[in-house]
Every structure is written in structure tokens, then in C-alpha cells.
N, C-alpha and C positions, 0 to 999 in steps of 0.2 A: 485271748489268743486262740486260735484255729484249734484244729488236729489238724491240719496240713501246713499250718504255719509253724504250729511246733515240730512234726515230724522232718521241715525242712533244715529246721536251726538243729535239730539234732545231729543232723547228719552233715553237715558245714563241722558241729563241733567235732564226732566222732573224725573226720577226716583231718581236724587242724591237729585234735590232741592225743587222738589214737584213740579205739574203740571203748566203749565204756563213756566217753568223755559227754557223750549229748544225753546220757542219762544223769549222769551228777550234775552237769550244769543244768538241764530244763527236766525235773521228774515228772511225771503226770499231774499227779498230787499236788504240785506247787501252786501257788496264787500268785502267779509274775505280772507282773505291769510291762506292754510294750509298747512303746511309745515309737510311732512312726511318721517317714520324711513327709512332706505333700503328695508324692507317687505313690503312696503306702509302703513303702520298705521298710522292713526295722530298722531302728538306730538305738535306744536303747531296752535291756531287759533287767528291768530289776525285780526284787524280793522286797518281804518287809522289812531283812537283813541289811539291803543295798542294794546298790550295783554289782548285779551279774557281772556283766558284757556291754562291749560298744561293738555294733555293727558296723564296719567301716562301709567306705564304697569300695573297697580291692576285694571284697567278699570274706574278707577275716575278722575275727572278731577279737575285742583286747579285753582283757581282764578285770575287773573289777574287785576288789578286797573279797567279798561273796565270792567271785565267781573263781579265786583263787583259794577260799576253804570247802567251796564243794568239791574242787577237784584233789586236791594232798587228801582231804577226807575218804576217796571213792578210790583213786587211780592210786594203783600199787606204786611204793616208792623204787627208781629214783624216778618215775615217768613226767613229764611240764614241769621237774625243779630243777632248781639250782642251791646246793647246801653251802653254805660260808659258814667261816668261823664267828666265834663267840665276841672277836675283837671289833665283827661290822655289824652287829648286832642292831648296838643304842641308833647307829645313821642307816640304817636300812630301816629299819624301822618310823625312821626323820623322814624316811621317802628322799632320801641320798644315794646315789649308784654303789652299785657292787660292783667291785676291783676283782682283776681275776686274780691276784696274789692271795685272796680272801676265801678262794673257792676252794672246797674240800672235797664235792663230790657233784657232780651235775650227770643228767640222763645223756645218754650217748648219741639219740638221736636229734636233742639240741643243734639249731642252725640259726647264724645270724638272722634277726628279725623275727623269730620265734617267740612267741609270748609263754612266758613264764611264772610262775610263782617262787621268791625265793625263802628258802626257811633255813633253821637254825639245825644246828644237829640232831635233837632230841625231834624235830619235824614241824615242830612251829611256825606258823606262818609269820616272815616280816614283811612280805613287802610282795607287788606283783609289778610287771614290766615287758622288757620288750631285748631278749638274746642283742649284741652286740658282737659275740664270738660263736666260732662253734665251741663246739663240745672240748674237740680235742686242743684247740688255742685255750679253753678257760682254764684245761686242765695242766697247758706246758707252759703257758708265758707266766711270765714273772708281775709285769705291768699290765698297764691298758684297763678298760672300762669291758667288763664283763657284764652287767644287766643293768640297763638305762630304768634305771625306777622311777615307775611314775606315782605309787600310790605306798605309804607305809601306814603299819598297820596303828601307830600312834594319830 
């Protein structure tokens, strides 16, 4: 990868996950694999770890199991998470949704469509995915589909 191709993806991430976020997802130091479309755009970035990130074509990028411990690792809590209880633990973890009945504590600046990491109280990661509510719906409804998970950590 570049320095102008990484300093680009940095700054994509700092703006999706708030600042700090393009340095824990892409460090200097890293040895990332980017793998690109036939026009040369990224689509994926991964580590030895895994998968970073997907580069979509809307210009956002989705998460990856990786790309969801570099960031709980780097960004102060509660920043890109979403905490549930101990009871959606074993199915978050299955890579099964998070109910917002389930939700104990999520970042305030959470918005539908928002990619996230969710974890457990202690900060664990279970699972990474994709907001379904805001902030303030995970934290007042009772019902509904709080974080469309696409990837658990099982």
C-alpha cells in the first residue's frame, strides 16, 4: 500500500469513526494486504489477523472481526460500540443480532447504518455489524433489531 493510499483510508476512517480511528485501523507499521477493484480502488484490507475492513462503493468502510479489536483496543470507550448484556452474549457471538432490549450502554453518537463493534460489559468484543437504531431508540425501545450482525467472534 501507498503513503497516499494509506493516508487516504485514514482519513475516510478518522471521519466514519471519529479521529484516532485511521490510526488503529491502518498503523504505519502494519503489513496490510489491499486487495483492489479492476479501477484500482480498495475493496478489501486485511492483517495477518484478518479482515480489517470492506471498502464499499458509498465510500464507507465495514468492519471486520480485526478491524473491530483495533478499534475497542485504541478508541476510548463507549466510542463505535454498542454494550449488551450477558444474556446476548453466546448469539452475538453465533453472529445473531443485537436486540435493543439487550442494550446496556451504546455511544451517543451512534446513527442508523453506523458500523459498529459490539461487546460485552467487561469490553469484549462479540461481534461487529452495522447500527439499525440510533443511539437514543437502542437505549428507550423495549423491542426491535438494534445491530444487524454480520460477523461473531465464534
Amino acid at each position: 500500500m501507498t503513503s497516499d493510499e494509506l493516508a487516504r483510508l485514514r482519513t475516510v476512517a478518522d471521519y466514519q469513526f471519529g479521529g484516532g480511528a485511521g490510526a488503529a485501523l491502518f498503523p504505519v507499521d502494519d503489513d496490510l494486504t489491499v486487495t483492489h477493484s479492476t479501477g484500482g480502488r480498495p475493496r478489501q484490507i486485511r492483517a495477518d489477523a484478518g479482515r480489517v475492513v470492506s471498502y464499499g462503493t458509498d465510500g464507507r468502510f465495514t468492519l471486520g472481526i480485526e478491524g473491530g479489536r483495533r478499534l475497542i483496543g485504541t478508541l476510548d470507550a463507549p466510542r463505535a460500540r454498542v454494550v449488551v448484556g450477558s444474556e446476548s452474549d453466546p448469539f452475538v457471538r453465533d453472529g445473531k443480532n443485537a436486540f435493543a432490549k439487550f442494550v446496556r450502554a451504546v455511544d451517543d453518537d451512534v446513527r442508523p447504518s453506523d458500523e459498529v463493534a459490539v461487546v460485552d460489559r467487561e469490553g469484549d468484543l462479540l461481534g461487529v455489524g452495522r447500527a439499525e437504531l440510533s443511539a437514543d431508540a437502542m437505549r428507550d425501545f423495549g423491542t426491535g433489531m438494534a445491530v444487524k450482525v454480520r460477523s461473531g467472534t465464534d
